[in-house]
C-alpha positions in Angstrom: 14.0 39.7 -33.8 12.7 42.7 -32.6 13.0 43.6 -28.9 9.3 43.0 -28.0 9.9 39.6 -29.6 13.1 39.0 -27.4 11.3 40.1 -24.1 8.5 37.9 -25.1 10.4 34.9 -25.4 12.6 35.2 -22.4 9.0 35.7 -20.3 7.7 32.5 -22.1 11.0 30.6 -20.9 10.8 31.9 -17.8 7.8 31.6 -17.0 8.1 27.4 -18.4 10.9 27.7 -15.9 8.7 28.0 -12.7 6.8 25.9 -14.1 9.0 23.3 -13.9 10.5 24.2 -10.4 6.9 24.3 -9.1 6.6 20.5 -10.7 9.7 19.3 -8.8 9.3 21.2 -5.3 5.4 19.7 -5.1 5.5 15.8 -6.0 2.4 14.8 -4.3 -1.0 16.8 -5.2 -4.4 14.1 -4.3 -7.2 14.6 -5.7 -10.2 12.7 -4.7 -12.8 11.4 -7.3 -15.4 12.1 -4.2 -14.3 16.0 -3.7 -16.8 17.4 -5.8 -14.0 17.7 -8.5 -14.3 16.6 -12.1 -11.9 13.9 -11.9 -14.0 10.8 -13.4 -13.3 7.5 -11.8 -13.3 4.8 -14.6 -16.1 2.2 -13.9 -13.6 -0.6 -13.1 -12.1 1.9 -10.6 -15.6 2.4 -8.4 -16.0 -1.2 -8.6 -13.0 -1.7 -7.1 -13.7 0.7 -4.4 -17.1 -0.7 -4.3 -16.1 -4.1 -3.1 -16.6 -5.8 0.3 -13.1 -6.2 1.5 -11.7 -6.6 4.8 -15.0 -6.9 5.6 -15.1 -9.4 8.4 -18.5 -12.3 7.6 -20.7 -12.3 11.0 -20.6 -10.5 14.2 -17.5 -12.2 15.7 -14.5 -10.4 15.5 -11.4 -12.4 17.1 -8.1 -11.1 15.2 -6.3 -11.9 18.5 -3.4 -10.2 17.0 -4.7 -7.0 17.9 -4.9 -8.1 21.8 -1.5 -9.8 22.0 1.6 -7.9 22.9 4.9 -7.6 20.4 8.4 -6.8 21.9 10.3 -3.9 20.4 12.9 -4.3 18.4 16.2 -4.8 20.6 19.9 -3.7 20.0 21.0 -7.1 19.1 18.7 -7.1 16.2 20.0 -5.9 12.4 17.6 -3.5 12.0 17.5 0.2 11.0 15.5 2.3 14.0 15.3 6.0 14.3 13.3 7.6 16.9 12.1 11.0 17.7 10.5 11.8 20.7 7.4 8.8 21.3 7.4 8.2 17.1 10.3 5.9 15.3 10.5 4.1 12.2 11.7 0.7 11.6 12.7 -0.3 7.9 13.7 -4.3 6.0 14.5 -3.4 2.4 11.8 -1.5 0.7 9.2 -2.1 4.1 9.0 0.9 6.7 6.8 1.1 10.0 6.2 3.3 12.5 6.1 2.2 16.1 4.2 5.1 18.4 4.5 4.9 22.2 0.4 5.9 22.3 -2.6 3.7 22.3 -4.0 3.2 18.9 -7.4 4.7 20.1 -5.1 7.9 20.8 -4.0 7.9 17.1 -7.3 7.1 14.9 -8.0 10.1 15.4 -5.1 12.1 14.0 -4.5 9.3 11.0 -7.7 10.2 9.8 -7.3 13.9 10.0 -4.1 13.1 7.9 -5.6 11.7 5.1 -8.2 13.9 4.7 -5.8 16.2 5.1 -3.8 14.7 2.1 -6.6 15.0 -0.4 -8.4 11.9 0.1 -11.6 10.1 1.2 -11.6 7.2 3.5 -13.4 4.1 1.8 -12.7 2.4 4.9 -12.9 3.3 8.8 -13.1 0.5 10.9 -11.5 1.2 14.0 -12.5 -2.0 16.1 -10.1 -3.3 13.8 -7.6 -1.5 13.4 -7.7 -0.6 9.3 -8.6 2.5 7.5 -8.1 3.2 3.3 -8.7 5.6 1.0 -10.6 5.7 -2.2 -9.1 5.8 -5.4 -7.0 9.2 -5.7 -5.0 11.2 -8.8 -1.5 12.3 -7.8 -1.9 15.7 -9.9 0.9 16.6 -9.4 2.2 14.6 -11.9 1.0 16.6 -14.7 3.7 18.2 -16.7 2.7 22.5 -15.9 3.4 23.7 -19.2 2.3 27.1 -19.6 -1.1 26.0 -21.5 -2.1 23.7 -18.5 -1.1 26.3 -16.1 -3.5 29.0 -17.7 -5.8 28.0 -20.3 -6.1 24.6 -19.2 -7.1 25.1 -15.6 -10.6 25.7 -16.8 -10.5 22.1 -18.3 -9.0 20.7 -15.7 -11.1 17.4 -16.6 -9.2 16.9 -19.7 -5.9 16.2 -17.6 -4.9 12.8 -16.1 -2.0 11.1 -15.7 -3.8 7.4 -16.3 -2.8 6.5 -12.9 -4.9 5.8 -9.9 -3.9 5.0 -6.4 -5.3 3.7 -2.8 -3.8 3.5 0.4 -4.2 1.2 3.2 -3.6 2.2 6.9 -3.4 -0.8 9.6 -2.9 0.0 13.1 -1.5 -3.2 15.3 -1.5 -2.8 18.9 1.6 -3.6 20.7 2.8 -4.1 24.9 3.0 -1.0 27.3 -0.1 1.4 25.0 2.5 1.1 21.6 1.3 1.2 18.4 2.5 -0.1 15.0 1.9 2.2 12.2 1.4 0.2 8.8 1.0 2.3 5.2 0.3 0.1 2.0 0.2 1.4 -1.8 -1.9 -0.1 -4.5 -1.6 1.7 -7.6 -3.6 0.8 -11.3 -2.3 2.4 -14.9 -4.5 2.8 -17.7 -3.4 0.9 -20.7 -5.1 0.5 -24.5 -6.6 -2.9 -24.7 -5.8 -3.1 -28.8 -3.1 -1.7 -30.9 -6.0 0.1 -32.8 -5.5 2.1 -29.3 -9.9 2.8 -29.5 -10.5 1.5 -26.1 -8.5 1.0 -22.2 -8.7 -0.8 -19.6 -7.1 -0.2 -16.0 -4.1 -2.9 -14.7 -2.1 -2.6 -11.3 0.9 -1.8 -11.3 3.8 -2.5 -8.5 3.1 -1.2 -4.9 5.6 2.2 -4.8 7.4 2.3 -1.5 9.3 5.7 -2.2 5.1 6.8 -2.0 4.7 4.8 1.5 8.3 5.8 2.6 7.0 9.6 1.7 3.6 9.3 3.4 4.9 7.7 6.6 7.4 10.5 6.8 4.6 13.0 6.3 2.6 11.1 9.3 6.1 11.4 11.4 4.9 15.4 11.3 1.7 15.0 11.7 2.8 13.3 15.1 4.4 16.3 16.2 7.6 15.1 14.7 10.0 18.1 13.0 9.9 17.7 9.2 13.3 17.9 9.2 14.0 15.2 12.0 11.3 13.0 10.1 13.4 13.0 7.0 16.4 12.0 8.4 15.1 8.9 10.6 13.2 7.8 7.2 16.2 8.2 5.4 18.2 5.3 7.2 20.0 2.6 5.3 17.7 -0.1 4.9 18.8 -3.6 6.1 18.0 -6.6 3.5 16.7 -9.2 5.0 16.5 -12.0 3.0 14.1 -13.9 1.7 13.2 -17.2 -1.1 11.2 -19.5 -2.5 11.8 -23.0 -1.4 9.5 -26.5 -1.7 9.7 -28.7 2.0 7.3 -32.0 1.5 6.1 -30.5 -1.9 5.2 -27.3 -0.6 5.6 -23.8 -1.6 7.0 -22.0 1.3 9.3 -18.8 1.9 12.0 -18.6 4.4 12.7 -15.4 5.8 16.1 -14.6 8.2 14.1 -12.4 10.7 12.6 -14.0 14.0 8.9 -14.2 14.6 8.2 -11.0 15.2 9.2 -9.1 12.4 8.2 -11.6 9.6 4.7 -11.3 11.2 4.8 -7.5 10.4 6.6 -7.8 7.0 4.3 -11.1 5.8 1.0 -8.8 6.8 2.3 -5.5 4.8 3.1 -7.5 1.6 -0.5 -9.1 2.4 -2.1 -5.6 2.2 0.3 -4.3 -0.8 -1.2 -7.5 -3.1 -4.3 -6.8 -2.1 -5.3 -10.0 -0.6 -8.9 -9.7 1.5 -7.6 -10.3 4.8 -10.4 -11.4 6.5 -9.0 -12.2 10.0 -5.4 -13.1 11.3 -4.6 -14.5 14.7 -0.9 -13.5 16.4 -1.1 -15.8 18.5 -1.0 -19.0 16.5 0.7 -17.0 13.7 -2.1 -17.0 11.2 -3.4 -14.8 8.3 -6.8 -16.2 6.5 -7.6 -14.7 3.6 -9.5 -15.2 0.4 -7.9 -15.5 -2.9 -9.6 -16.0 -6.2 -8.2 -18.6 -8.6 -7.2 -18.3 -12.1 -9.3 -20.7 -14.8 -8.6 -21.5 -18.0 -7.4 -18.5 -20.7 -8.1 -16.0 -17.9 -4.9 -16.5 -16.5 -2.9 -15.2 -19.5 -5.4 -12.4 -19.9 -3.8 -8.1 -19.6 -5.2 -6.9 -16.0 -5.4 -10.8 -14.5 -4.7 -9.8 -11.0 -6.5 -6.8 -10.8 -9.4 -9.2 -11.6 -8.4 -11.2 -8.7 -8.1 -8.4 -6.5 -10.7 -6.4 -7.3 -13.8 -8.2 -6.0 -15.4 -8.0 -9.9 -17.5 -10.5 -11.1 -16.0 -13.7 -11.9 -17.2 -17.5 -13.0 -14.4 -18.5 -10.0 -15.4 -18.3 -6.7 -13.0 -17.0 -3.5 -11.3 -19.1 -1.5 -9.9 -19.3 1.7 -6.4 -20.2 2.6 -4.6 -19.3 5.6 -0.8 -18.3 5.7 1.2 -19.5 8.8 4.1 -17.7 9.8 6.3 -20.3 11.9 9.7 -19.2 13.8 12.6 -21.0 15.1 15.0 -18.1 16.8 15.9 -16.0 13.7 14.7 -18.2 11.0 10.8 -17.9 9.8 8.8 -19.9 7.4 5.8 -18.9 5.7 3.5 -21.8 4.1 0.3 -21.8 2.4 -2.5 -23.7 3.7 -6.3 -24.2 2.2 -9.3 -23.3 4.1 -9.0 -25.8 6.6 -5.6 -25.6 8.0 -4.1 -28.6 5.5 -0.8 -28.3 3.2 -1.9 -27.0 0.5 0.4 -28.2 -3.0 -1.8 -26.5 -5.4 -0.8 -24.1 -8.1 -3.0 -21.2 -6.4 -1.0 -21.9 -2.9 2.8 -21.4 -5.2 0.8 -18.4 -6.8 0.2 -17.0 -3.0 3.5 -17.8 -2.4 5.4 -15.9 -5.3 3.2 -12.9 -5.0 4.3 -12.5 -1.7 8.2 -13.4 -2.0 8.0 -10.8 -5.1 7.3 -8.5 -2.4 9.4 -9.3 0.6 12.7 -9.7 -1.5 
């Protein structure tokens, strides 16, 4: 090999090298479909964005929840809690919050700011209620930087995608003395080929990621005038498992949870916005969620991308209905039931479907 051949190919390597480097030190990179980029959202994508959730039906708004004041987590509880400054992080298994000692209408502001921020566009900005999420986004950063993508390639930058697509969901739940609980839900979808002749896809969900929320909260520590370095180590606690299963009482689907009121109401609400349920109004008080949940008939139950045709608002011969999940305490012991629209036990096969979709998540 001649030694303009040798240089060559130890510029290549190095160069692949950086590439690499660059790929590991940078492991979020959003890129909005609504940025004037040429990212193309796939139909079933914009639908999904498209749809009317968390919409609440009329002019009436009385989540109650957000009015009612929540105690803070004490000493005596098992919980991991860092704090910096006004900003700490609470974490049960793969579920982290922040709690913020500022009035919510303090932080709208600044969240909002984040996210754009962050590379994305808010689908949702509701702040009477307390919710805000994002369009549909591409983590680009997960496209391998080979030294084609990183020269030629940037002026096709179309013809990249990882075949993933993900949303996040942003709840703000007014606590006692002007706190306020941070919430950050994933939703991700994966393309897939629909046939093995591989001629056509069709976009799934996949699991909720909470390394992603975990990251995102961490990032909105520093945002909050939170070190990056301090906001690393408070997310970075060991988590505390708190358990929770699947039991029948009088024929019913329920889940028991070993956390007191208080914290199963936050964890039942964030595994309510990972599934995607449409939440249409929850009330604290009486410990209640009511949402909407479409029903599986027939074939369509067995069908690739099932749930994302529940969740995504798409058209469907089965209609939404309502169903309310009660979150009932007795000192560190909850239970979480299933009932239909008007507040009855609900034995059903959609009410155990509610139910496993949300112990899936709370394990």
């Amino acid at each position: 090999m001649s030694s303009a051949s040798r240089l060559g190919a130890i510029a290549l390597a190095a160069f692949l090298a950086a590439g690499c480097s660059v790929l590991q030190e940078d492991k979020i990179d959003y890129q909005s479909a609504k940025k004037g980029s040429s990212l193309d959202v796939p139909p079933d994508l914009t639908q999904l964005s498209r749809d009317a959730r968390y919409q609440v039906p009329g002019t009436v708004v009385t989540a109650s929840g957000y009015q009612s004041g929540t105690p803070t987590a004490t000493a005596g509880q098992a919980t991991a809690v860092n704090a910096v400054a006004d900003v700490r992080i609470e974490r049960a298994g793969g579920q982290r919050w922040l709690v913020v000692d500022r009035p919510a209408d303090k932080l709208w502001g600044p969240i909002r700011d984040f996210w754009q921020e962050n590379g994305f566009v808010l689908e949702l900005d509701q702040e009477k209620l307390g919710i805000m999420e994002t369009d549909w986004a591409e983590n680009r950063a997960k496209i391998p930087q080979d030294i084609f993508r990183r020269t030629i390639g940037r002026v096709f930058e179309s013809l990249y995608s990882t075949g993933e697509r993900d949303k996040f969901r942003t709840r703000l739940e007014r606590s006692g003395e002007g706190r306020t609980e941070i919430f950050v839900s994933h939703r991700g979808m994966v393309e897939v080929y629909a046939s093995a002749q591989k001629d056509q896809t069709i976009w799934q969900p996949r699991a909720a990621d909470p390394e992603l929320e975990a990251e995102f909260l961490t990032r909105l520590m520093v945002k909050l005038g939170v070190s990056e370095s301090q906001a690393q180590a408070a997310a970075a606690s060991a988590p505390v498992q708190a358990a929770a299963r699947l039991a029948t009482v009088n024929n019913q689907p329920v889940i028991q949870i070993d956390e007191g009121f208080d914290r199963a109401w936050r964890r039942v609400g964030l595994s309510l916005d990972r599934s995607g349920f449409t939440v249409e109004d929850r009330d604290r008080s009486q410990g209640i969620y009511f949402v909407r949940f479409v029903a599986p008939s027939g074939a369509d139950a067995e069908k690739p991308g099932f749930f994302g045709r529940i969740f995504s608002g798409s058209k469907s011969d089965a209609s939404p209905a309502r169903y309310r999940v009660v979150v009932r305490s007795e000192d560190n012991r909850s239970t979480v039931s299933v009932l239909d629209g008007q507040g009855q036990p609900d034995t059903s096969g959609n009410a155990a479907r509610i139910a496993q979709l949300l112990v899936d998540d709370l394990k």
